[in-house]
Structure formats: C-alpha cells, structure tokens
Backbone as ProteinMPNN parsed JSONL, in Angstrom:
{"seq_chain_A": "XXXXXXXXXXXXXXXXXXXXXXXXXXXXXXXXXXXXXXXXXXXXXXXXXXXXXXXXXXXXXXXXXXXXXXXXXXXXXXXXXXXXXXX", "coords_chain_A": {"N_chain_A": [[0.843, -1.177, 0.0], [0.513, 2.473, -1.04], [2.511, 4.961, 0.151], [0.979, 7.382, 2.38], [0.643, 11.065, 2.624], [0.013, 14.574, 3.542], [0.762, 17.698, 1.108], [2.22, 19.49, 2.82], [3.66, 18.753, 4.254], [5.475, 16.846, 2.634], [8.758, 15.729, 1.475], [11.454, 18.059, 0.8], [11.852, 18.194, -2.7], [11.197, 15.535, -3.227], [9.647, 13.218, -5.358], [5.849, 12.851, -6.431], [2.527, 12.124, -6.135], [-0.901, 13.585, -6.408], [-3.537, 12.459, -4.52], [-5.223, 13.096, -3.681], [-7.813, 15.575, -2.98], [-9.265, 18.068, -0.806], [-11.168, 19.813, -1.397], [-13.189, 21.457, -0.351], [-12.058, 22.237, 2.13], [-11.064, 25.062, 1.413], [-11.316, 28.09, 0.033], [-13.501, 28.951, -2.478], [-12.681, 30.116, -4.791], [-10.062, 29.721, -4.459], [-9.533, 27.293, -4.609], [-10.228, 26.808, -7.094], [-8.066, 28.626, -8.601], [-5.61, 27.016, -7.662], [-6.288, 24.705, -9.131], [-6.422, 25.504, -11.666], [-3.467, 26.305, -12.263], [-2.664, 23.668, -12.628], [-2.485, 22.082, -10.109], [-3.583, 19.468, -9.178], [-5.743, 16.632, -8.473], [-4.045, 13.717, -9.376], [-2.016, 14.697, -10.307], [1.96, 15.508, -10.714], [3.827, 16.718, -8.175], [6.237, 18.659, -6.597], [8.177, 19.671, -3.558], [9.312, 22.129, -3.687], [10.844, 24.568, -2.137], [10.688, 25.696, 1.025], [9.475, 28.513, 3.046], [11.104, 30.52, 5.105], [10.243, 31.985, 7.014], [7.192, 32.251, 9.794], [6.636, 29.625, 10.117], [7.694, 28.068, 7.785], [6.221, 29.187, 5.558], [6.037, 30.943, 2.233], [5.441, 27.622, 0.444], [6.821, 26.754, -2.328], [6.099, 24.626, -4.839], [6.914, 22.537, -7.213], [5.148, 21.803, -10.352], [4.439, 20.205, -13.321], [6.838, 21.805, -15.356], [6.59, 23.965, -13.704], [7.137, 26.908, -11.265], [4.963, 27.07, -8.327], [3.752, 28.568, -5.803], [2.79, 28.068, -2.836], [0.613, 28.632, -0.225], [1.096, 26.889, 3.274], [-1.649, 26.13, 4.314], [-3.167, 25.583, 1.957], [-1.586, 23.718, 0.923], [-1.904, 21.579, 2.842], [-4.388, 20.814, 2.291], [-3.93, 18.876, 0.251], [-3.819, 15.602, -0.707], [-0.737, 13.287, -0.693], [0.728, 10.687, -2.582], [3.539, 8.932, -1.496], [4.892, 7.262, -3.137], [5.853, 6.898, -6.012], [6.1, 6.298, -9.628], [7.415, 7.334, -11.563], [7.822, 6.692, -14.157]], "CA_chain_A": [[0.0, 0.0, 0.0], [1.452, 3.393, -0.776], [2.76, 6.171, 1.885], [0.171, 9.151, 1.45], [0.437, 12.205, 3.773], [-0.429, 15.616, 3.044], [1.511, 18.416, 0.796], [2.75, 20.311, 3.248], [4.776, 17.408, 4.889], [6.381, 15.829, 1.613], [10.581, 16.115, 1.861], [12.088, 18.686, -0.125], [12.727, 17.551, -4.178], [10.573, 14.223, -2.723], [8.166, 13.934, -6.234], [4.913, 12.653, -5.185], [0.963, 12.077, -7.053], [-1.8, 14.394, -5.499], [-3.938, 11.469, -4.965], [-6.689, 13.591, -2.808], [-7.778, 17.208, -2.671], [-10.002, 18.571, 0.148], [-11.32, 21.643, -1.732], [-14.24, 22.195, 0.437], [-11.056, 22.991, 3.171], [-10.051, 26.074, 1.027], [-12.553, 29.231, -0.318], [-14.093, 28.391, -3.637], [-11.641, 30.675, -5.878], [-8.528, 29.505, -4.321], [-9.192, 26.064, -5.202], [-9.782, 27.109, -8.881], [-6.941, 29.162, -8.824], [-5.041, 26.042, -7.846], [-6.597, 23.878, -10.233], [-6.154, 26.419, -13.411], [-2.526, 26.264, -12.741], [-2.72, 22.197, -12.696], [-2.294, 21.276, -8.932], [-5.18, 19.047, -8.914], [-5.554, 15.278, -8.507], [-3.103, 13.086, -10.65], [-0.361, 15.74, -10.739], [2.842, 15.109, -10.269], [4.906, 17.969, -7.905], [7.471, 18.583, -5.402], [7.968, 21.255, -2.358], [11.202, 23.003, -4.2], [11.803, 25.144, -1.363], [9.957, 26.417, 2.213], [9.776, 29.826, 3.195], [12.01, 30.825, 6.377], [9.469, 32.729, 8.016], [6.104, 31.835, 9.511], [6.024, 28.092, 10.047], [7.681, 27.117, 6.559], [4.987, 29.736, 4.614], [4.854, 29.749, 1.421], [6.237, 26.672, -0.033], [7.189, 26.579, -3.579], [6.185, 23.171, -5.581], [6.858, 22.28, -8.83], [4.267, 20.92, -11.157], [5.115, 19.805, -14.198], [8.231, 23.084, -15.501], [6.24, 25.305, -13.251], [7.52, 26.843, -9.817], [3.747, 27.472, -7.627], [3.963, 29.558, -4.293], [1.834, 27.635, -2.251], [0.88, 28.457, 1.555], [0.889, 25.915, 3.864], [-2.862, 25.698, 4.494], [-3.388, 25.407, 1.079], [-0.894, 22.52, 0.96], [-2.542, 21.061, 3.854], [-5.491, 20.198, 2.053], [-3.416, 18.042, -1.065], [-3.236, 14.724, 0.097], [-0.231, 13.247, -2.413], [1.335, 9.407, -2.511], [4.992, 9.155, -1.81], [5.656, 6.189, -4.093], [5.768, 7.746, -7.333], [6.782, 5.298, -10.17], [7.719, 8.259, -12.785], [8.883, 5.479, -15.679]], "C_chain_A": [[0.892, 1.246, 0.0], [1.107, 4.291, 0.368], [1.583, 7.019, 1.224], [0.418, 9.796, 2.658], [0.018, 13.451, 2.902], [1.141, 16.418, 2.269], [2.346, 18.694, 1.209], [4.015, 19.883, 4.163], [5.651, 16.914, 3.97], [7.76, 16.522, 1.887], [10.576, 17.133, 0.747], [12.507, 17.98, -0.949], [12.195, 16.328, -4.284], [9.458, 14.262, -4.474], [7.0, 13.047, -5.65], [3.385, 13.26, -6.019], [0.264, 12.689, -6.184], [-2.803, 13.306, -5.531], [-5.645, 11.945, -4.311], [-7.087, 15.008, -3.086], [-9.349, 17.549, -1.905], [-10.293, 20.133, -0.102], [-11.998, 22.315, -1.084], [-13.47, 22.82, 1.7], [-10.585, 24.912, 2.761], [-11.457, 27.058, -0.094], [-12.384, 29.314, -2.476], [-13.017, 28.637, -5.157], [-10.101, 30.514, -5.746], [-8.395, 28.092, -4.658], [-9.179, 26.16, -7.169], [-8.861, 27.438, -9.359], [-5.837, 27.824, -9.043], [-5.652, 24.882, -9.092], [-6.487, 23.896, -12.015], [-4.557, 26.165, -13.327], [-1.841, 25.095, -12.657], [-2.111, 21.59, -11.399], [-3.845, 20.475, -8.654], [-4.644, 17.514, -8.637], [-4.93, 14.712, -9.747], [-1.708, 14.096, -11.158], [0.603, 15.214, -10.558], [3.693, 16.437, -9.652], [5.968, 17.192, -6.605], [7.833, 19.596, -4.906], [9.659, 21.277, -2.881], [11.947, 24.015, -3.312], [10.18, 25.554, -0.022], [10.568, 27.491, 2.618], [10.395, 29.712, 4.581], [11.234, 31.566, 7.588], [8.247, 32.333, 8.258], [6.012, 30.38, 9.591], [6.899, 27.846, 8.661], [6.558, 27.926, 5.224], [5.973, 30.761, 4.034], [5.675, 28.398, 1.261], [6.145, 27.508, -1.548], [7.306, 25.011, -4.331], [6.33, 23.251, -6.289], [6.134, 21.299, -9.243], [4.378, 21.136, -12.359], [6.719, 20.737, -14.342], [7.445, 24.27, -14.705], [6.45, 25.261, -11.819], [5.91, 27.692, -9.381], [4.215, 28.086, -6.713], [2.732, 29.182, -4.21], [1.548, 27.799, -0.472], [0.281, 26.648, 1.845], [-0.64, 25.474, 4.208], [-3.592, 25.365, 3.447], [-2.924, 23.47, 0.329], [-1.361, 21.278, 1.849], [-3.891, 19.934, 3.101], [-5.286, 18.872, 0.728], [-3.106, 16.935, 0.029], [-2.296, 13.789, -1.212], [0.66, 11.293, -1.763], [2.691, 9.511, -2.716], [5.772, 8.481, -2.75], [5.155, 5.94, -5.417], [6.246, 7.032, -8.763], [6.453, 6.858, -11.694], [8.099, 7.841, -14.339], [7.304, 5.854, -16.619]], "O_chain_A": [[1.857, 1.307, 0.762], [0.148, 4.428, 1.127], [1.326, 7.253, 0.043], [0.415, 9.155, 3.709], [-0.276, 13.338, 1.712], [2.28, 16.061, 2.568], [3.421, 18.501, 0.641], [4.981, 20.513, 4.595], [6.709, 16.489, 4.434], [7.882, 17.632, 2.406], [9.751, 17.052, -0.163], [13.35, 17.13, -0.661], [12.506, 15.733, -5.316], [8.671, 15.183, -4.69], [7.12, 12.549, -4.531], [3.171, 14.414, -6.39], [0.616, 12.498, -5.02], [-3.097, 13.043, -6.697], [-6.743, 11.399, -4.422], [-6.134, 15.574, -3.621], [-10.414, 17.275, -2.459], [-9.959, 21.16, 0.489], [-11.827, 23.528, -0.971], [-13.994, 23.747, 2.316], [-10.029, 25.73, 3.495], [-12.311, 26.509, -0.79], [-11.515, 29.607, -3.297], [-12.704, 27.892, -6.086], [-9.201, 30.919, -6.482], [-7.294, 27.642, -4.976], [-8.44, 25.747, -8.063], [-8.471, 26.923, -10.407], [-5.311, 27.552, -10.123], [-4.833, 24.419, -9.885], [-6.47, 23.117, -12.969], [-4.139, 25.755, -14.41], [-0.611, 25.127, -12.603], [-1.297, 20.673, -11.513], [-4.862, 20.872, -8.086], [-3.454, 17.202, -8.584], [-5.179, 15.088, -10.893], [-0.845, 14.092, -12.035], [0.39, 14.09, -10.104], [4.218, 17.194, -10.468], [6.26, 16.118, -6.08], [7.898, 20.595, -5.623], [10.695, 20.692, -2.565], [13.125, 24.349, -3.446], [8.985, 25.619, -0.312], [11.788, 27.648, 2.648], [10.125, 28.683, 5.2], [11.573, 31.667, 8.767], [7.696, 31.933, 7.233], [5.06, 29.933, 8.952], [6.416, 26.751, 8.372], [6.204, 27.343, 4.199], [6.685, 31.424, 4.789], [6.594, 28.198, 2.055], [5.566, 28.567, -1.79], [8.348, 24.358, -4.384], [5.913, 24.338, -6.689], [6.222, 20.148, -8.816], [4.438, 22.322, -12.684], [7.652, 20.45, -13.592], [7.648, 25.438, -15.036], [6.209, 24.287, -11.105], [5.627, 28.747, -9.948], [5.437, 28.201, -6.807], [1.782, 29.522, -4.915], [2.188, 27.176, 0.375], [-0.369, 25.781, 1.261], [-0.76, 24.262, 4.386], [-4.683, 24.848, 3.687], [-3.504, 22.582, -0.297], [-1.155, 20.116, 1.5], [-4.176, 18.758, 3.328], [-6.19, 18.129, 0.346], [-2.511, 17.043, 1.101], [-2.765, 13.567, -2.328], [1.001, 11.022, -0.611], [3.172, 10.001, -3.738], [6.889, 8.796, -3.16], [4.348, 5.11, -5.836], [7.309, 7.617, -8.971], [5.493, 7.09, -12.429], [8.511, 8.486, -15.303], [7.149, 5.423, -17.762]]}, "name": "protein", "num_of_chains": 1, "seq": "XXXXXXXXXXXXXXXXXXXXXXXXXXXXXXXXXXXXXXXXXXXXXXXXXXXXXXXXXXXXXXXXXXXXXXXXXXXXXXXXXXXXXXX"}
C-alpha cells in the first residue's frame, strides 16, 4: 500500500501524485486558482523550497516546468502518494 500524507509534509525535491484534494477545506476561488494552474488530482509535484518565516509559509512546488507559491494551508489540504513510479 502506498505512503500518502499531506503536501505540506512531503521532503524537499521528494516527487509525489496528489492522490486527494479537500477543496471544500479552502474558499471556492482559491481552489480554482489552484486547479487552473494544474495542482489538482493526478499531478505530479514537489515542495522546491519552504519559506524561512512563519512556520515554513509559502512553499514553492513544482508541477510539471512550473515553480507554484503555495501556503501551507493550502498545501494542507493536497493529500499526495509518496511512491511515485515516474517510468
């Protein structure tokens, strides 16, 4: 069975399938927002860097060649599988 935890937990550079998303957690236009710029279920990203201030806020994932700026409560709500078979 694979690992799943949430976004906001995955390792740095870790890649990793969004295998959940808890949109009703997050206000109607911020999940669209995320979803227009393809963080949705079946993605493939990775937390490319955490901010220094604030808990770790924002992150920065990469999905597909694109760097996101994602807060952590946002991230919170992606639930993503750690065992990623990229082949």
């Amino acid at each position: 069975m694979p690992d799943v935890t949430t976004l906001d937990t995955l390792p740095l550079d870790r890649p990793a399938r969004i295998v959940a998303a808890d949109w009703a957690a997050l206000a109607g236009d911020e999940a669209a927002r995320l979803q227009s710029l393809g963080v949705d279920v079946g993605a493939i990203v990775a937390v490319a860097h955490r901010g220094v201030f604030a808990g770790g806020d924002p992150l920065a994932i990469s999905v597909g060649r694109m760097t996101v700026a994602l807060r952590r409560v946002h991230a919170r709500a992606l639930h993503v599988e750690l065992s990623v078979d990229l082949a």
